[in-house]
C-alpha beads as a LAMMPS data file, in Angstrom:
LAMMPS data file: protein, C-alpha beads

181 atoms
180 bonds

1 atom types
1 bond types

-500.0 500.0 xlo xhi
-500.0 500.0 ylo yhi
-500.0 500.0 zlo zhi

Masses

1 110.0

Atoms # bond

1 1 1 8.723 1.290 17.965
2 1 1 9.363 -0.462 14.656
3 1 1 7.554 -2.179 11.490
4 1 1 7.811 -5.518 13.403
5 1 1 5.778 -3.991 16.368
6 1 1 2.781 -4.254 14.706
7 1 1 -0.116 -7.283 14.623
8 1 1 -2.603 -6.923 12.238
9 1 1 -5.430 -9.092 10.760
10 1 1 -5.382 -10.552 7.913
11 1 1 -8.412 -10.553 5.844
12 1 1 -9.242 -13.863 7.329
13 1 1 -9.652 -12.231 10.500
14 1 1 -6.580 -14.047 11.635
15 1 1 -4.147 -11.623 14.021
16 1 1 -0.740 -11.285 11.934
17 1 1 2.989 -9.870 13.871
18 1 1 4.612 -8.488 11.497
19 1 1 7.500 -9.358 13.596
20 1 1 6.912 -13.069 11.321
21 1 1 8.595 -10.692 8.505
22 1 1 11.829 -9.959 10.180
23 1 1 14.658 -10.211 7.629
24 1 1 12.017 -9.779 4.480
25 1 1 12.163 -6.775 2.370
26 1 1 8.350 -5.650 2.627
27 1 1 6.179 -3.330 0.157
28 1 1 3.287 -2.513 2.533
29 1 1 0.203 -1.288 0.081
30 1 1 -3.100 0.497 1.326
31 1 1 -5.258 -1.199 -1.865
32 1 1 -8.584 -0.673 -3.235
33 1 1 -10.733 -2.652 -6.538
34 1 1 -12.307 -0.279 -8.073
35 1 1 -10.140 2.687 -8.450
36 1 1 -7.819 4.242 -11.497
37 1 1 -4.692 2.752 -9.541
38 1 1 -6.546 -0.787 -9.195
39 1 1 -4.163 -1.914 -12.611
40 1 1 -1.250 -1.353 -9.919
41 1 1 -2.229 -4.699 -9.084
42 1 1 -0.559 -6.577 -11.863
43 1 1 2.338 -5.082 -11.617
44 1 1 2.631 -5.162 -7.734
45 1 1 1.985 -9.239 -8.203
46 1 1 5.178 -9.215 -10.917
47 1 1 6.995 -8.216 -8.393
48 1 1 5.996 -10.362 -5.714
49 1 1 6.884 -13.335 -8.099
50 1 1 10.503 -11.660 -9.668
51 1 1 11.300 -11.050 -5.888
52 1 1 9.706 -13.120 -3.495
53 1 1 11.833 -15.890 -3.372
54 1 1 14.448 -13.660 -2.977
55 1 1 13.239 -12.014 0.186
56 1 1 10.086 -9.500 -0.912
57 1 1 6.769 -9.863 0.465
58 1 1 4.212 -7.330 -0.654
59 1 1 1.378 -7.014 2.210
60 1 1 -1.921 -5.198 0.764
61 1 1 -4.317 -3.202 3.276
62 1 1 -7.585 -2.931 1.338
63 1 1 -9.342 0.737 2.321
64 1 1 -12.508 2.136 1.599
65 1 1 -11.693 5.714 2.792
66 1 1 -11.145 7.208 -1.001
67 1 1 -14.286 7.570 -2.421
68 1 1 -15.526 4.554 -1.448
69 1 1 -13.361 2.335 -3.598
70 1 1 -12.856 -0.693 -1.885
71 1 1 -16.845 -1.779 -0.560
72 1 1 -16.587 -5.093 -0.936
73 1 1 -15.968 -8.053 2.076
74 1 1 -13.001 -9.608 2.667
75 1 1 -14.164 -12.139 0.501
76 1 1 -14.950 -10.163 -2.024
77 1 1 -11.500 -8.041 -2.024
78 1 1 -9.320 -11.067 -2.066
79 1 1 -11.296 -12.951 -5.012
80 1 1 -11.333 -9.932 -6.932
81 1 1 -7.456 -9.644 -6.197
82 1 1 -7.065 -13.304 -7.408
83 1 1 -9.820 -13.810 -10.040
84 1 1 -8.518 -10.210 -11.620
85 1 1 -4.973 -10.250 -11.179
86 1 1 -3.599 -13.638 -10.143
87 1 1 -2.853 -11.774 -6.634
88 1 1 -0.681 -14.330 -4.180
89 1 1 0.521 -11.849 -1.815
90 1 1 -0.862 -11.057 1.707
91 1 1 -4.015 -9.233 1.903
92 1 1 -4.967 -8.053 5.018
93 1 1 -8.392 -6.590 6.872
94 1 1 -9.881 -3.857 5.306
95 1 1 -9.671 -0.358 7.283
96 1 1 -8.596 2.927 7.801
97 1 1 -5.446 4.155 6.511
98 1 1 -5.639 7.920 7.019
99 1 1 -6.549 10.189 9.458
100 1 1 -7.786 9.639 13.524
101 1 1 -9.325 6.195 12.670
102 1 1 -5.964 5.082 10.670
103 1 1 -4.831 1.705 11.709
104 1 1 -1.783 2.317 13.926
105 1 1 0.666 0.765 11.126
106 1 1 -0.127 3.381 8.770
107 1 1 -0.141 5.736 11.459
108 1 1 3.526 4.630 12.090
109 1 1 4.712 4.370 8.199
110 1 1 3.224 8.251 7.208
111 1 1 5.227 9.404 10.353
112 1 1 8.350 7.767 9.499
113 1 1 8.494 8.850 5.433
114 1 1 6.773 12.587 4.801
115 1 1 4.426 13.048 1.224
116 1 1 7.229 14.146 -1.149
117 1 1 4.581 15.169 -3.931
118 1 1 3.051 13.680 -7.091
119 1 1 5.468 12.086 -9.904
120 1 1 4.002 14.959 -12.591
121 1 1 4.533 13.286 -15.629
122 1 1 1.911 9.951 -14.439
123 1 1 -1.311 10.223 -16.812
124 1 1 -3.800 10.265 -13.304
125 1 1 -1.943 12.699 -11.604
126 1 1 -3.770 16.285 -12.992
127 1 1 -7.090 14.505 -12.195
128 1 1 -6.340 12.915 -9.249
129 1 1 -5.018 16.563 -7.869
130 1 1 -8.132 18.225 -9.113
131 1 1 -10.258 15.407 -7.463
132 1 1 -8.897 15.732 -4.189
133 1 1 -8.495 19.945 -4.182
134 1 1 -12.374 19.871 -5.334
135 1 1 -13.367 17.000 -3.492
136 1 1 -10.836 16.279 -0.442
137 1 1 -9.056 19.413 0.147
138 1 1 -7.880 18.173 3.567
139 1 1 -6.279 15.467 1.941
140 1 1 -3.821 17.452 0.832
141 1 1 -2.989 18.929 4.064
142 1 1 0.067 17.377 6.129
143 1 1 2.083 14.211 5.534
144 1 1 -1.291 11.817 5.371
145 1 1 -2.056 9.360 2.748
146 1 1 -2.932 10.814 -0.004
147 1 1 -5.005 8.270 -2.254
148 1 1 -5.484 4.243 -2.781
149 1 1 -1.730 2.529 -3.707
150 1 1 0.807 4.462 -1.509
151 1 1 3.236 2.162 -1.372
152 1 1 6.163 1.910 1.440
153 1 1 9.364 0.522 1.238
154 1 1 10.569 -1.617 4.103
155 1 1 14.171 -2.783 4.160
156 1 1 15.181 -6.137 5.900
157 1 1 15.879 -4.735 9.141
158 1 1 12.271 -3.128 9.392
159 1 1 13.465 0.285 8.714
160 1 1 11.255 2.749 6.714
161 1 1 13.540 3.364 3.586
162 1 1 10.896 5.297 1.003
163 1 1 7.331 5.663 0.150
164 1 1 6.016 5.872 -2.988
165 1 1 2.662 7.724 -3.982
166 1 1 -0.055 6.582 -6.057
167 1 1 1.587 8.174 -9.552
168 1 1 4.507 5.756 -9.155
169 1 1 4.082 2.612 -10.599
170 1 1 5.247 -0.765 -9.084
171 1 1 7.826 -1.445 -11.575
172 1 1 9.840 1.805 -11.296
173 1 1 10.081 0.564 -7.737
174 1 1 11.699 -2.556 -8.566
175 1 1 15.534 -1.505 -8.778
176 1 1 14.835 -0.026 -4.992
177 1 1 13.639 -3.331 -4.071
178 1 1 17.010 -5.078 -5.571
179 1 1 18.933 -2.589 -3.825
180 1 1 17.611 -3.962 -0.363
181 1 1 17.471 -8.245 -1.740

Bonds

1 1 1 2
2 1 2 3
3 1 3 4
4 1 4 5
5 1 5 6
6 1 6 7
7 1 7 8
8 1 8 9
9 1 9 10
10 1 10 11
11 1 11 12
12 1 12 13
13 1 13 14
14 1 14 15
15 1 15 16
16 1 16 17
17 1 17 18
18 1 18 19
19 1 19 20
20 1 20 21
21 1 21 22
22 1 22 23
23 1 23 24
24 1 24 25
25 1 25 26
26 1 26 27
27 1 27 28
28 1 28 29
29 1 29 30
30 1 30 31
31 1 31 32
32 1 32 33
33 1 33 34
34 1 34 35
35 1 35 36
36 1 36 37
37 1 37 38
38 1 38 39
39 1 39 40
40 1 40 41
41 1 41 42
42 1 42 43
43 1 43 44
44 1 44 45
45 1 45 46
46 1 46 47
47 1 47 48
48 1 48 49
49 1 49 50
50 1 50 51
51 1 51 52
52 1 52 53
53 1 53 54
54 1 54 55
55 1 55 56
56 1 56 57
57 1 57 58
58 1 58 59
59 1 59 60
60 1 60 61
61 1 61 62
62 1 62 63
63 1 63 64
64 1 64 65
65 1 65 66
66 1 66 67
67 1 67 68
68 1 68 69
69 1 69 70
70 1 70 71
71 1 71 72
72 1 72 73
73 1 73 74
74 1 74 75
75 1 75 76
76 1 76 77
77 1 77 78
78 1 78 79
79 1 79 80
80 1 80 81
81 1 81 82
82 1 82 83
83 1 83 84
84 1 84 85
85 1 85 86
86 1 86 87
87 1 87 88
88 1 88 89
89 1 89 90
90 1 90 91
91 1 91 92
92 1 92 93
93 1 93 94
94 1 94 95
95 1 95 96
96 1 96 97
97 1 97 98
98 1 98 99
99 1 99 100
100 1 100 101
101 1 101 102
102 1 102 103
103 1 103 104
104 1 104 105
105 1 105 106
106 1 106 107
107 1 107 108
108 1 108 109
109 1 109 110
110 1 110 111
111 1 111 112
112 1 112 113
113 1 113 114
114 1 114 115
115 1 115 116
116 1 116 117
117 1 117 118
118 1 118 119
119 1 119 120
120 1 120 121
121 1 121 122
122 1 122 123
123 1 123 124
124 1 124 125
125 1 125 126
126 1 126 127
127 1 127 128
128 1 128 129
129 1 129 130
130 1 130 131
131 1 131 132
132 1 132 133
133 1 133 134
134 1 134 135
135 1 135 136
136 1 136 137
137 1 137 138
138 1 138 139
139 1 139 140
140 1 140 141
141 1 141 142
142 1 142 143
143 1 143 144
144 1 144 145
145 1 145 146
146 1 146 147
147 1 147 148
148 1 148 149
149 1 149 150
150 1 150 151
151 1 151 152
152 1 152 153
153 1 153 154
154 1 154 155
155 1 155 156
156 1 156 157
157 1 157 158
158 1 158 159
159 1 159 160
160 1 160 161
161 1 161 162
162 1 162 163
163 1 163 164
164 1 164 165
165 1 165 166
166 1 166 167
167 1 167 168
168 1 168 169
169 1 169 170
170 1 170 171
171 1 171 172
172 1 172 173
173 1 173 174
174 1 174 175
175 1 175 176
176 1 176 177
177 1 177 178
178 1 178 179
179 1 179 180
180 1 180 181
């Protein structure tokens, strides 16, 4: 079982095999619009334009499982993407990303890289912790996702090469990403 074994819809409703990636460096994204990461957005779209024609494609998974931060429709998600921050990338169908009811992608991905912890010294990261020990303490618990804007790092040959938490910002992934271009 691979990245590449998956199909997933797009937020068109349209059935997507991920297998149509196969030699792309990917930066799969569980997304949301209206939470303190949401700014994430510009920079993961700066990336997707430095790197795409290179070989990145950045495929967002709107979720609403965090507080309810991502409500909107499909519609809705992917014009805010675009109207907000000039979003090109795939977006895909909202849904679960955590837990029993976690599409089996993200199922996959959290298996394959373990939560490594908070980057300390990110702004968001004291209140985000104190949010989810008051709030979601069985967040915290095992190798789950954590928050909106994990981020995973898929190398051309659909291995699992890193994941990034919420407190790491698209750009300090970038020299990763030109590691695997």
């Amino acid at each position: 079982m691979g990245v590449y074994d998956f199909t997933c819809k797009t937020n068109k409703g349209v059935e997507k095999s991920l297998a149509d990636y196969k030699g792309k460096v990917l930066l799969i994204v569980n997304t949301a619009s209206k939470c303190g990461f949401t700014p994430q957005f510009k920079e993961l779209q700066e990336l997707y334009t430095k790197y795409n024609e290179k070989g990145l494609e950045i495929l967002g998974f709107p979720c609403n499982q965090f507080a309810g931060q991502e409500p909107g429709t499909a519609e809705e998600v992917q014009s805010f993407c675009r109207l907000n921050y000039g979003v090109t990338f795939q977006i895909f169908e909202k849904g679960d990303v955590r837990g029993e009811t976690a599409q089996p992608l993200f199922k996959y991905l959290t298996a394959q890289k373990k939560f490594e912890g908070f980057d300390e010294s990110h702004p968001i990261t004291k209140p985000l912790m104190e949010a989810l020990q008051n709030n979601f303490p069985e967040y915290l618990e095992g190798d789950g996702i954590k928050w909106n804007f994990t981020k995973f790092l898929i190398d051309r040959n659909g291995e699992v090469v890193a994941r990034f938490e919420p407190t790491t910002v698209p750009s300090a992934i970038a020299p990763e990403i030109e590691k695997l271009l």
